[in-house]
Backbone bond lengths (Angstrom), bond angles and torsions (degrees), N, CA, C in turn:
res aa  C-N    CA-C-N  psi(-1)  N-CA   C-N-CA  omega(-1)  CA-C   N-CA-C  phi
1 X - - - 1.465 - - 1.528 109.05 -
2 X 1.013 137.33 136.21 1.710 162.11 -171.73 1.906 92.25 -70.67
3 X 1.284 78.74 131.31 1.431 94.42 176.78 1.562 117.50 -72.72
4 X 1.281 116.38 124.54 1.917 105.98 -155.77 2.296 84.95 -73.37
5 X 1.012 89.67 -12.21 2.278 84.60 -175.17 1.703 92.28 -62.03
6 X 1.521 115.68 -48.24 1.331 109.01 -143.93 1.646 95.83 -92.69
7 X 1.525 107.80 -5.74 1.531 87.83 170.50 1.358 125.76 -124.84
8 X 1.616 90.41 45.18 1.499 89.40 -173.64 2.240 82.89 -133.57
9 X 1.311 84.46 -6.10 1.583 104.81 -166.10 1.582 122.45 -128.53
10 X 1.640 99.04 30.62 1.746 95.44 -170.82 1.532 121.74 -60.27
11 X 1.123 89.56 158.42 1.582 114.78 -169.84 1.672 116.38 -66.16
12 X 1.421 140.80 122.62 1.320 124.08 167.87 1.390 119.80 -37.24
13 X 1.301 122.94 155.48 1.176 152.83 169.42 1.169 133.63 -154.70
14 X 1.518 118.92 171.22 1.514 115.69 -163.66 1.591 102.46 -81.55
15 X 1.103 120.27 2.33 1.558 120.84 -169.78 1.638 100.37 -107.02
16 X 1.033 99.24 -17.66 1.971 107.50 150.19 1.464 131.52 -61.16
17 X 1.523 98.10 -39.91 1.314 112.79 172.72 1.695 131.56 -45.11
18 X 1.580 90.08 -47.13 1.624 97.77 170.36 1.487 113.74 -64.69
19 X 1.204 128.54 -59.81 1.434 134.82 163.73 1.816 124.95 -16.65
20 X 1.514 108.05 -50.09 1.120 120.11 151.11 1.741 119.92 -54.77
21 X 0.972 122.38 -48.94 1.755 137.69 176.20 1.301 119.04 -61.46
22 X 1.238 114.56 -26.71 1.289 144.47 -174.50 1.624 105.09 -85.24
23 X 1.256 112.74 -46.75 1.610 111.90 -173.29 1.491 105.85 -92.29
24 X 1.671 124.12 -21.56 1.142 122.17 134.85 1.373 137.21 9.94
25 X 1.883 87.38 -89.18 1.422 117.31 -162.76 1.241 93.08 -65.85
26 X 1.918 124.93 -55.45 1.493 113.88 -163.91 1.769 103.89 -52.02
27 X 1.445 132.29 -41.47 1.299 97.39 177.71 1.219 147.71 -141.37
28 X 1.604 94.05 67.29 1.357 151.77 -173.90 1.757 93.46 -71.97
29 X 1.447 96.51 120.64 1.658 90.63 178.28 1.292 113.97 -105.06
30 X 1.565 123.13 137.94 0.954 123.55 -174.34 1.882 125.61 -38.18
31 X 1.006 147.61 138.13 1.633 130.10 -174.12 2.289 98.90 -103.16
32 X 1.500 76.70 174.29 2.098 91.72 -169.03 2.123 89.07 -43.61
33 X 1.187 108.59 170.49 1.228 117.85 145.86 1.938 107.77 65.47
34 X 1.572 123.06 -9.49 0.746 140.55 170.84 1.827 123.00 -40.29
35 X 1.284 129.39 41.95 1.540 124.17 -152.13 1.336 104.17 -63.94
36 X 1.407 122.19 -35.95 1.425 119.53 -167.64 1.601 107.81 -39.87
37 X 1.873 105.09 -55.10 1.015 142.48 -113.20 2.115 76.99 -90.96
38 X 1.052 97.09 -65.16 1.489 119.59 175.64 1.295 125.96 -33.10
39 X 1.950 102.85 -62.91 1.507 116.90 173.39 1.780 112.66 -59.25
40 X 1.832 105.77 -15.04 1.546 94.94 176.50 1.406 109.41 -100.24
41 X 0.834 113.75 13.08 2.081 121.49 169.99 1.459 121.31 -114.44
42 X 1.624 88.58 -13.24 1.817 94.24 154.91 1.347 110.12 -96.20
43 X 1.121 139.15 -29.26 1.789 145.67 161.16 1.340 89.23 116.46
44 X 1.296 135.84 6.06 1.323 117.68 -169.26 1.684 116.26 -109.33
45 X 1.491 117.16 154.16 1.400 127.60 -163.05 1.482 98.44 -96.25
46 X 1.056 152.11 92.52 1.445 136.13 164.88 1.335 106.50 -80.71
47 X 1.744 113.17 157.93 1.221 147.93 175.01 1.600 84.50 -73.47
48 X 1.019 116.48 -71.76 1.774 129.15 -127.89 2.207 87.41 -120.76
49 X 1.491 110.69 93.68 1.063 117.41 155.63 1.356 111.89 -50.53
50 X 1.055 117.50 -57.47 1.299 127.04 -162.95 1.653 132.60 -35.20
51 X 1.187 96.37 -36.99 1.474 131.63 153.47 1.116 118.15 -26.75
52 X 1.719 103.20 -70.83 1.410 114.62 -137.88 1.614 90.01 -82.83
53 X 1.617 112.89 -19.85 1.262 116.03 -163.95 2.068 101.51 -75.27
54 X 1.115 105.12 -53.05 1.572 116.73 158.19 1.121 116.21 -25.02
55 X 1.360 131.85 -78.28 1.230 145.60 148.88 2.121 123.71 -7.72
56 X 0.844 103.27 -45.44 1.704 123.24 175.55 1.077 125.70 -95.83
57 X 1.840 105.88 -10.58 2.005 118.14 171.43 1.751 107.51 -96.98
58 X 1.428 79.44 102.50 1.888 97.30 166.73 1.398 100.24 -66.38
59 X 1.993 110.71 144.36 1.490 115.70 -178.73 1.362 99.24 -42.48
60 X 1.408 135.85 -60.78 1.358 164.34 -126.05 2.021 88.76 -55.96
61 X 1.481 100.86 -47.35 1.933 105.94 179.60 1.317 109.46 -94.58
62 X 1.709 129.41 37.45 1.353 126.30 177.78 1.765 96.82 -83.12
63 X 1.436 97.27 -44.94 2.014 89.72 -161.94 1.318 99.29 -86.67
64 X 1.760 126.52 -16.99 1.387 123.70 160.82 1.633 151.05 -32.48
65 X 1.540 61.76 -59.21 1.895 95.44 -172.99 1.514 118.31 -112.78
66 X 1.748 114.37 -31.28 1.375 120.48 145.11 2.025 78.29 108.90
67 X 0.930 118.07 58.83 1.789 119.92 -172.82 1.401 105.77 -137.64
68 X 1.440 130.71 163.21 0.923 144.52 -170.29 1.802 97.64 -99.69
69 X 1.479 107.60 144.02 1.721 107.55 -152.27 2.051 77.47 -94.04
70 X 1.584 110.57 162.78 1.351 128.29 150.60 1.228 124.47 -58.85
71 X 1.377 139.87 2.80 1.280 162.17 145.00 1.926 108.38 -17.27
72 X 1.092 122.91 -49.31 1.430 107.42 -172.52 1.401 101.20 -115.16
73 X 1.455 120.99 8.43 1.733 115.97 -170.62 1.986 69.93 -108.68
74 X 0.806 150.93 -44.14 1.297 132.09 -171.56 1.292 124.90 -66.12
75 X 1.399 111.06 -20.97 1.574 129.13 -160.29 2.114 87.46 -103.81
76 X 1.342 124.35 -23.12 1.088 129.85 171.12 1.525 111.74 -78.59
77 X 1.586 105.55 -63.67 1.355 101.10 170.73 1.691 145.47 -79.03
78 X 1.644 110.80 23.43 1.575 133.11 176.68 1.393 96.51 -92.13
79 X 2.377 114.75 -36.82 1.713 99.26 169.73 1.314 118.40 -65.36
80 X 1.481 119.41 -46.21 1.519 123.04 -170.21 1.768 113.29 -52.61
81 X 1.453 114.44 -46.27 1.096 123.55 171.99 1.575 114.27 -43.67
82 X 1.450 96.41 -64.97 1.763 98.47 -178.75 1.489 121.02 -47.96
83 X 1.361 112.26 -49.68 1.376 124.00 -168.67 1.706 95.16 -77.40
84 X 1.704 155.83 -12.68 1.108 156.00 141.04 1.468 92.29 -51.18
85 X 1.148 118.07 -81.82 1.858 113.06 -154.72 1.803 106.22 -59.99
86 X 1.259 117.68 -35.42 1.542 123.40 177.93 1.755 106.77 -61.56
87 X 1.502 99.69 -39.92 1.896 84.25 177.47 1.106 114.37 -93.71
88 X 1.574 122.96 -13.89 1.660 109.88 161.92 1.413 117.70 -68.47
89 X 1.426 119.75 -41.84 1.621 107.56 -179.48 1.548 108.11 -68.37
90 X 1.342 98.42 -36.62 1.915 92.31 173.23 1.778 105.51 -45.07
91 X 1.090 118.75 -71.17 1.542 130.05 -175.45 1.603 106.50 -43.27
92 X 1.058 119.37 -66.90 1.574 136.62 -177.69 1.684 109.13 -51.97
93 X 1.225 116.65 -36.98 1.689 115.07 -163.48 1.708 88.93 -114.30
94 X 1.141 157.15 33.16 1.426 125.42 -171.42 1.524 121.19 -49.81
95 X 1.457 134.91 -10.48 1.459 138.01 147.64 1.289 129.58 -74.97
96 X 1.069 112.83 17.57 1.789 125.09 -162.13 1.872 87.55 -99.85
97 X 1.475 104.79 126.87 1.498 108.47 164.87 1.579 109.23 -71.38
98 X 1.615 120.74 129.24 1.460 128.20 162.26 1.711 105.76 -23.34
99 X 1.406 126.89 -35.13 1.469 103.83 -176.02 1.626 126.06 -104.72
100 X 1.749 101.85 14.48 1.348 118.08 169.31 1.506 95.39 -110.98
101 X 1.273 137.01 -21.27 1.110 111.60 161.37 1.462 134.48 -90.92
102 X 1.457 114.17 12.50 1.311 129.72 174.87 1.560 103.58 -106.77
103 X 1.725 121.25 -1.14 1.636 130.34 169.96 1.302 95.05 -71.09
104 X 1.930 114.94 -66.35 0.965 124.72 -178.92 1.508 136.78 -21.73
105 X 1.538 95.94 -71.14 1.837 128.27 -176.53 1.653 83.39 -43.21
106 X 1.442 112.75 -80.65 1.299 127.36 -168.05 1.756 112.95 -22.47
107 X 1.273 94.17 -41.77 1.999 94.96 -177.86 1.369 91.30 -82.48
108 X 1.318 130.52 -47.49 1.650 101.35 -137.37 1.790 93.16 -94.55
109 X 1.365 123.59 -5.67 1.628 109.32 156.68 1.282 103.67 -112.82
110 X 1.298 115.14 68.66 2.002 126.34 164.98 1.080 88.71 -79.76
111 X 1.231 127.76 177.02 1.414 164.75 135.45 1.802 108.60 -37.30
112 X 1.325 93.79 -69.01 2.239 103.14 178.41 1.480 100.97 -56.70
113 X 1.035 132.78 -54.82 1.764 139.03 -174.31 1.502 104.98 -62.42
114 X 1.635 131.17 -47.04 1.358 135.05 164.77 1.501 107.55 -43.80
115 X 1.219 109.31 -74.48 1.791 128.28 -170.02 1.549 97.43 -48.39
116 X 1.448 115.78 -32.17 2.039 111.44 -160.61 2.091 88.33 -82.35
117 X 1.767 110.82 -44.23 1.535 100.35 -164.73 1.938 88.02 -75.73
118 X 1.041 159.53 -44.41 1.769 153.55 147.74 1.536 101.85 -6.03
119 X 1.383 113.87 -73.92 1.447 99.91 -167.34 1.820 114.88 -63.25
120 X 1.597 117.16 -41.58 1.099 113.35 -167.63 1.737 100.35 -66.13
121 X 1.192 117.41 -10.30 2.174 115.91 161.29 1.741 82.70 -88.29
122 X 0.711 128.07 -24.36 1.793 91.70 -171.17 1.758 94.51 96.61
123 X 1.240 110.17 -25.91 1.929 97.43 -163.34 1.707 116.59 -13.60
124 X 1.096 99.08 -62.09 2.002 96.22 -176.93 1.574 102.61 -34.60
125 X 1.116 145.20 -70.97 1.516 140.55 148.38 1.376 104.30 16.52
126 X 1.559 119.84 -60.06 1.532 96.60 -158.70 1.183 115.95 -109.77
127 X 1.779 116.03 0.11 1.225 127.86 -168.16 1.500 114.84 -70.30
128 X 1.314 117.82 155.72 1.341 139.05 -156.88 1.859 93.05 -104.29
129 X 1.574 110.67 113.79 1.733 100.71 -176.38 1.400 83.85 -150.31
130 X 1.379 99.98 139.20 1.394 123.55 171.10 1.923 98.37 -54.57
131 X 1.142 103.07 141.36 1.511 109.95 147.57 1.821 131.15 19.02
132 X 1.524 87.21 -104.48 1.157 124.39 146.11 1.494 136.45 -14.02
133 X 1.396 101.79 -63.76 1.397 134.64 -172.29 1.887 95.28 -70.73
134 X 1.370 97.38 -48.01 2.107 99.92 -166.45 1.357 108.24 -89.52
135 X 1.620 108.44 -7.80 1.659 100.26 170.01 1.960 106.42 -81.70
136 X 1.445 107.64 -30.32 1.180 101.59 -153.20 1.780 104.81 -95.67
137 X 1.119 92.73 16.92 2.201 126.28 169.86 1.292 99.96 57.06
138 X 1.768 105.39 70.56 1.289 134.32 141.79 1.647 105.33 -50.06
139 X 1.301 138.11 -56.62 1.341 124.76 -140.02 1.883 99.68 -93.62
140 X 1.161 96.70 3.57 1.625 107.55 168.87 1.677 108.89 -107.87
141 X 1.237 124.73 -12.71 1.632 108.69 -160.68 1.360 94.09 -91.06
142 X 1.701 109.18 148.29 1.216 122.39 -177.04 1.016 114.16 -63.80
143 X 1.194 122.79 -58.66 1.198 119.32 179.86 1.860 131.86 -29.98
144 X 1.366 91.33 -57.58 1.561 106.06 172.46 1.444 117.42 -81.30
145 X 1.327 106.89 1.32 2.237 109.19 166.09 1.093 95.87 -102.84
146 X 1.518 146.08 -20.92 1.316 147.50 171.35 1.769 123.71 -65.78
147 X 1.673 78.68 -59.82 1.971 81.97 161.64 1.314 112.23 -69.40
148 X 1.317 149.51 -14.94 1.612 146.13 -136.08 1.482 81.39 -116.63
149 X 1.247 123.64 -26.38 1.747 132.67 -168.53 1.394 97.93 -76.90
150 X 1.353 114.12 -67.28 1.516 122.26 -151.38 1.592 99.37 -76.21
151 X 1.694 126.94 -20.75 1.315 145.04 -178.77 1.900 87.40 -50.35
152 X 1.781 105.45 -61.72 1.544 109.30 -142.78 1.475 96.82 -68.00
153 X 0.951 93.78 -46.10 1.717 107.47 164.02 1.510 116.04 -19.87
154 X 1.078 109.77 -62.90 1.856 113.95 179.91 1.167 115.19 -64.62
155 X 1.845 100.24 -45.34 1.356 108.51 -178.60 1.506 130.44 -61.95
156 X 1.640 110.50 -19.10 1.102 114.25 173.17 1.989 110.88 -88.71
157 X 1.260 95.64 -24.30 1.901 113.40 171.29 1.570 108.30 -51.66
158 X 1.373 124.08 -60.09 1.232 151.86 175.24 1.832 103.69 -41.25
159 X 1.757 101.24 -74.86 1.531 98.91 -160.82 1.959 102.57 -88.09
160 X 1.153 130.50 -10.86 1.188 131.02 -176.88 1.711 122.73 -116.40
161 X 1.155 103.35 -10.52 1.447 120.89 -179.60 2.006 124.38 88.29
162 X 0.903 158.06 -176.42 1.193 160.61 -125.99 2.182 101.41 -105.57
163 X 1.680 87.60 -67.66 1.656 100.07 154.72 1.394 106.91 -26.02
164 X 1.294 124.03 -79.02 1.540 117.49 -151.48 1.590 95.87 -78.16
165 X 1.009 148.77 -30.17 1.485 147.48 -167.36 1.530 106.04 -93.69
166 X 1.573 119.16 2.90 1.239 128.45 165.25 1.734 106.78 -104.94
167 X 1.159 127.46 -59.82 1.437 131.87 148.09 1.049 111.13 -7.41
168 X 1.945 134.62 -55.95 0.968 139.30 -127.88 2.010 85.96 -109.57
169 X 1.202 80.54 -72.20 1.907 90.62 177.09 1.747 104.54 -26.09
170 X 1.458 105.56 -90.59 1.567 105.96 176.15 1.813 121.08 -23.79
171 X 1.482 87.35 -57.66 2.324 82.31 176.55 1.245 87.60 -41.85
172 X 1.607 137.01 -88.56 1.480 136.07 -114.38 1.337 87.74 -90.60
173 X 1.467 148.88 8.78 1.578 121.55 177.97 1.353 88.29 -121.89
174 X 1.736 137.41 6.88 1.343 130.55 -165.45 1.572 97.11 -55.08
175 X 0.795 128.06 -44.28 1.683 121.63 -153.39 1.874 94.77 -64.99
176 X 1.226 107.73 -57.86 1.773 124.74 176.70 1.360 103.95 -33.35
177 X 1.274 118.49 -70.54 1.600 124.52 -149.89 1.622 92.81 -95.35
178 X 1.260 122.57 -21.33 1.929 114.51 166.41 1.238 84.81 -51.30
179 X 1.722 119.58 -84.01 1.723 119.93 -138.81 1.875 95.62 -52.45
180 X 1.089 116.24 -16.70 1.509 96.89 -170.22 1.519 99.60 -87.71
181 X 1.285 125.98 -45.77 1.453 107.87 159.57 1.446 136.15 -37.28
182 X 1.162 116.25 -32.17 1.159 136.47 -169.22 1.846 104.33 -84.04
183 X 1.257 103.77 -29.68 1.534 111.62 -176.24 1.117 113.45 77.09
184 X 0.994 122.51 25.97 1.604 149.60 147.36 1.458 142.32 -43.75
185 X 1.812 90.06 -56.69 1.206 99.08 174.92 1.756 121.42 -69.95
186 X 1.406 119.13 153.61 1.544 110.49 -175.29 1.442 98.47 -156.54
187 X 1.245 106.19 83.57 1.773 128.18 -159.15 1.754 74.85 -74.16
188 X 1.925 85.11 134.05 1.323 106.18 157.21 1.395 124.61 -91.27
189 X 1.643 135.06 52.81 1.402 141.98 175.02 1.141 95.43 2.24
190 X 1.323 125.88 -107.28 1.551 118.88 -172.92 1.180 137.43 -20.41
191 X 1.560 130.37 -54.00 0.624 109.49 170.14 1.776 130.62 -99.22
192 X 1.008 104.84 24.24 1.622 124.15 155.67 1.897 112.41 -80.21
193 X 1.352 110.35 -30.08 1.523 115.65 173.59 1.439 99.33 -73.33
194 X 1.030 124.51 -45.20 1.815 119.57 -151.44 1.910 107.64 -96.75
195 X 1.745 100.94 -8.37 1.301 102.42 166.52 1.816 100.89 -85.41
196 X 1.386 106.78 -46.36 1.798 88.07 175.30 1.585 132.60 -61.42
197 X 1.644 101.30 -32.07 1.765 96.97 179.36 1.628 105.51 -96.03
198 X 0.861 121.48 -7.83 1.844 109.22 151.29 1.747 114.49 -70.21
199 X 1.042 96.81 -3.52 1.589 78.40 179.03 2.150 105.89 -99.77
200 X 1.436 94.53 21.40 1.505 97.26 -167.19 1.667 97.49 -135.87
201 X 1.334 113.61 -53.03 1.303 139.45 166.95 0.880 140.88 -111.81
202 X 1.691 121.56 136.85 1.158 105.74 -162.75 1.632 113.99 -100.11
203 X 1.109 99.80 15.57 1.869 111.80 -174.42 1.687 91.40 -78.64
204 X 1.265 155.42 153.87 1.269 151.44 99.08 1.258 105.02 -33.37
205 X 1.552 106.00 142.12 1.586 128.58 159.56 2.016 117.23 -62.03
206 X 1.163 95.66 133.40 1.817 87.11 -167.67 1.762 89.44 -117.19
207 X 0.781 94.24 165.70 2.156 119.92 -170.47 1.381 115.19 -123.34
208 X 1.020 120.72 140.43 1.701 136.68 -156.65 1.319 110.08 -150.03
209 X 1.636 131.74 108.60 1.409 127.17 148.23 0.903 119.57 -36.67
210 X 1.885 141.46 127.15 1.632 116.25 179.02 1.354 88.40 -128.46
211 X 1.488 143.69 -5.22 1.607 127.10 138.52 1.285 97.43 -172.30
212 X 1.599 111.50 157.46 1.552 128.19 -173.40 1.359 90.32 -121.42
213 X 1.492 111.72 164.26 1.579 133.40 179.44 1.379 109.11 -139.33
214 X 1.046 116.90 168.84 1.179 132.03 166.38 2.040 124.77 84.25
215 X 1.083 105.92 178.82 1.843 89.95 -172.96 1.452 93.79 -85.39
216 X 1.259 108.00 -172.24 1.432 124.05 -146.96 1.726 93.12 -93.92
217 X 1.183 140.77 -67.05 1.208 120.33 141.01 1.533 126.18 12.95
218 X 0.849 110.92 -65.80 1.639 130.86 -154.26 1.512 114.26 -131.01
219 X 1.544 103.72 66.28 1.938 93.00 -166.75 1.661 88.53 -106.69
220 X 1.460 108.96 159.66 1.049 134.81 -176.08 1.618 93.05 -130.15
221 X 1.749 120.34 133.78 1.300 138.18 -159.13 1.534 90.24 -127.68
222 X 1.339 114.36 153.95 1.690 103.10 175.92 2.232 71.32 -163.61
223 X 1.366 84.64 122.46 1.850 123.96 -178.69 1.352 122.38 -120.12
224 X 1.561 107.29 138.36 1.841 103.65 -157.04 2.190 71.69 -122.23
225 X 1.353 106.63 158.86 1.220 101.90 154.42 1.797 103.30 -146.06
226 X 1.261 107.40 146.84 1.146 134.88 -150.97 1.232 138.55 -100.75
227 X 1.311 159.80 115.92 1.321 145.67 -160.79 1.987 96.61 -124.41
228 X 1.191 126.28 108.87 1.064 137.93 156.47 1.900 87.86 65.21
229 X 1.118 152.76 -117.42 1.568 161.14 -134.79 1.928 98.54 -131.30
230 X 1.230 114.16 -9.42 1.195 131.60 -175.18 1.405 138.76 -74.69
231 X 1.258 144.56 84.65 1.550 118.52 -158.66 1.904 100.59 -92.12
232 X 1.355 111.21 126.48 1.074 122.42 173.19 1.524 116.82 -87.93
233 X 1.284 141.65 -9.54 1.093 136.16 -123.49 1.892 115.25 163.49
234 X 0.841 117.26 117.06 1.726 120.68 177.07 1.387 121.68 -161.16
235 X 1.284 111.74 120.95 1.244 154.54 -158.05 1.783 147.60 -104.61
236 X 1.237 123.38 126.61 1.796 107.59 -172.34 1.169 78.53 -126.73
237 X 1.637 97.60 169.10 1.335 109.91 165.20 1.658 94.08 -173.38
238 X 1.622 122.28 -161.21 1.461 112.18 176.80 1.326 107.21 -130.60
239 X 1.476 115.20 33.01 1.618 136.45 152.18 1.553 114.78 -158.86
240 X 1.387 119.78 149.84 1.274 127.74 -173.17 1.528 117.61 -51.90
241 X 1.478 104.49 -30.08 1.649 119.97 159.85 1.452 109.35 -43.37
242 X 1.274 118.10 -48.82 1.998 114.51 -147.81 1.668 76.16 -114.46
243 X 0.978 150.90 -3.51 1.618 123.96 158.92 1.316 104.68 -102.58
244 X 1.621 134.93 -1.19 1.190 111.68 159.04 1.929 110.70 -93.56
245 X 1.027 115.70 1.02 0.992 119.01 -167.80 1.995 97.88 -93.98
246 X 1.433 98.62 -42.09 1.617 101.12 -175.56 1.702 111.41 -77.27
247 X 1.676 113.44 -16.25 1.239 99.41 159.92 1.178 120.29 -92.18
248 X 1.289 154.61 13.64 1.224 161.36 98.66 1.134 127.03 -2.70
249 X 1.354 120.49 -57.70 1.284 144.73 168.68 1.696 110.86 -49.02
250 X 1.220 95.21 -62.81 1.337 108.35 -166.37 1.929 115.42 -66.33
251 X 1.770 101.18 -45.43 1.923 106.74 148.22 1.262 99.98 -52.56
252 X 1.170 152.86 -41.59 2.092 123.65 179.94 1.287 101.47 -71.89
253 X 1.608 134.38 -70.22 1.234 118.97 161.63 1.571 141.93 7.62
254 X 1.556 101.74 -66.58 1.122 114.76 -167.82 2.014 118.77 -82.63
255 X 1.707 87.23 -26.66 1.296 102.49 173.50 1.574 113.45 -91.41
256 X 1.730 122.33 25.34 1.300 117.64 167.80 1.610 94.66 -110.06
């Protein structure tokens, strides 16, 4: 008869071992350069790894690692993106004036909104960065989870066709373009401008009344905002709030 100690109390074994290996693996973090690992947290099957690996090499690991930088799959995939988010708000808003839906487009493929759907994949995780680049917290800067975004983007355009890299776009911005359906969204212009030119400069952009109209009742504000001698951006609104906010708007705009 079985000892009620040993079977309420079994003994290690090597068939334990895996069990341990096993809880391991669950949280085992993916490492840089990882595509397998990646293409299964994007849900998608590619033909052509190769890509996706392209796609995740910042210039910064060209003379490193000896690879071709994400440089033209990003500059490919910022069109594919636009023309996805331009025919969903087209579809989604059919009362939307062409220049509230070109406010729109403008926020939800910013740079800060790219970098926020990057981190919630983790992307910096798998990206390919020189040295240099990951001490000085490359795998966090927006900028480079933004391009590394719009990169996978092509890369999935390229090996799966337009369909699946539209599929793909919509999943990862669903939360973005819901709240804007929803009338939800209430893009902070400003500070969507001052997250992109801090990532270049370290000056903040400053804002200037340059003349109001109208009676006091009824003033109309018209706002330039500024980068060093520069006007990026100019603006009305019917408080100094909503024309610094609409020239804001209009510097992201102009810089897509």
């Amino acid at each position: 008869m079985p000892d009620p100690a040993s079977a309420h109390h079994p003994r290690p074994s090597k068939a334990g071992r895996p069990g341990k290996s096993r809880s391991r693996a669950k949280t085992r973090r993916p490492k840089p350069g990882d595509i397998r690992a990646l293409a299964a947290r994007l849900a998608v099957d590619l033909r052509r790894p190769q890509l996706l690996k392209k796609a995740i090499t910042h210039k910064s690991a060209e003379q490193e690692l000896y690879l071709p930088s994400n440089e033209r799959l990003e500059f490919l995939g910022d069109a594919v993106l636009g023309l996805v988010v331009a025919g969903y708000l087209h579809r989604s808003h059919p009362g939307l004036a062409e220049g509230d839906l070109t406010k729109v487009k403008a926020v939800a493929v910013s740079e800060p909104i790219l970098a926020r759907v990057a981190r919630e994949l983790d992307l910096g995780r798998y990206l390919l960065l020189s040295k240099g680049e990951e001490q000085s917290g490359g795998r966090d800067r927006t900028s480079i989870l933004a391009d590394a975004l719009e990169a996978v983007f092509a890369a999935v355009y390229l090996d799966r066709g337009f369909r699946a890299a539209r599929t793909l776009i919509l999943r990862l911005l669903a939360d973005h373009l819901g709240a804007i359906e929803r009338h939800e969204y209430e893009p902070d212009y400003k500070t969507l401008l001052q997250e992109k030119i801090q990532e270049v400069h370290r000056t903040p952009p400053s804002y200037r009344v340059v003349s109001q109209t109208g009676p006091d009742h009824d003033r109309t504000f018209i706002a330039e905002v500024r980068l060093g001698g520069r006007v990026l951006g100019r603006g009305s609104g019917k408080s100094k709030k909503q024309a610094e906010q609409a020239a804001a708007c209009e510097a992201l705009t102009d810089s897509k």
